[in-house]
C-alpha positions in Angstrom: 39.2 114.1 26.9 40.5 117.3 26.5 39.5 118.7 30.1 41.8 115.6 31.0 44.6 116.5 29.6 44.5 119.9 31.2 43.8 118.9 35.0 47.4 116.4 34.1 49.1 119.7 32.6 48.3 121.6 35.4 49.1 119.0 37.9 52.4 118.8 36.4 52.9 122.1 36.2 51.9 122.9 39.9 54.6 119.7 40.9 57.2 121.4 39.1 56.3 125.1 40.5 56.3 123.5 44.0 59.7 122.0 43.4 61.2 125.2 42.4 60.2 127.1 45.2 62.0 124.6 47.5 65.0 124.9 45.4 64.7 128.5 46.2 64.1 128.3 49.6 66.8 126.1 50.4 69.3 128.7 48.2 67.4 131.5 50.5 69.1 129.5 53.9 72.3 129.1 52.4 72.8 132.4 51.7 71.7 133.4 54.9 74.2 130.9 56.5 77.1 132.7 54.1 75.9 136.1 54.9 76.2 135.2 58.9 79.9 133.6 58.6 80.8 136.8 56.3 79.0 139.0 59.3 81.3 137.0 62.1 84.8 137.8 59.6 84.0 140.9 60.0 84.0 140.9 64.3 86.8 141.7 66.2 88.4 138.5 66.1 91.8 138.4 64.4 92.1 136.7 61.0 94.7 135.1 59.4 95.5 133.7 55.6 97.0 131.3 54.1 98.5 127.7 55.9 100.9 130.2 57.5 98.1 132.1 59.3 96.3 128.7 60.2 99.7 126.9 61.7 100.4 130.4 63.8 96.5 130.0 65.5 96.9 126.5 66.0 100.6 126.4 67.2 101.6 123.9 64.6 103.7 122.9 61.5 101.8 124.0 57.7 101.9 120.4 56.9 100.1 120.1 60.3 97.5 123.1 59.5 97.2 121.4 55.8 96.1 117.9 57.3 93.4 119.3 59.7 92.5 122.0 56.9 91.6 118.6 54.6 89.6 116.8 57.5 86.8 119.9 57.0 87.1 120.2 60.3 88.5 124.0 60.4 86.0 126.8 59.1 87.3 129.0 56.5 85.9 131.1 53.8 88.2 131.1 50.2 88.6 133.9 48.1 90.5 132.9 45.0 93.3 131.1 46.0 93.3 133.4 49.7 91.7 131.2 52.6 90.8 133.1 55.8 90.5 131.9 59.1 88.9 133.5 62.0 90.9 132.4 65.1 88.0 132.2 67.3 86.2 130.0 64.8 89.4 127.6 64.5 89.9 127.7 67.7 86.3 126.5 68.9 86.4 124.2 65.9 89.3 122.2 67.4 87.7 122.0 71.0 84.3 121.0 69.7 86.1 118.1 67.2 85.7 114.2 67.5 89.4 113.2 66.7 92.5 113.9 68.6 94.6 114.4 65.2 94.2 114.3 61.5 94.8 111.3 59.0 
């Protein structure tokens, strides 16, 4: 009876273990993915902040640059309050996107 309840506490315990560790690897491949876009800000490819700096890559209005920046259609990484876009990222965002405009 004892030897029972054991072989189910372990069982559990190796379920949970083996749950964790995919929790971990996933983590693992989002950081990697972070670490890579933080690696590309740092090319030579100009940057730009705020809805100002998004509406001069595009070539359109802020309220423009705000509408696409909602879709999630234009990568950015946010710092604070401070987005930044990488005009080659933007740029290839809006040639590989589905919709001809925002809602």
């Amino acid at each position: 009876m004892i030897k029972n309840n054991n072989n189910t506490v372990y069982t559990d315990l190796k379920k949970m273990l083996e749950t964790l560790y995919d929790l971990i690897m996933e983590q693992t491949d989002e950081i990697a993915d972070i670490k890579q876009r933080m690696m590309s800000l740092t090319s030579n490819s100009p940057k730009k902040t705020g809805l100002k700096g998004l509406a001069e890559i595009m070539g359109c209005s802020t309220t423009t640059a705000h509408k696409w920046l909602k879709t999630g259609i234009i990568p950015y990484i946010r710092h604070g309050h401070t987005f930044l876009f990488d005009e080659a990222e933007v740029l290839e965002a809006l040639r590989n996107r589905k919709s001809k405009r925002p809602k």
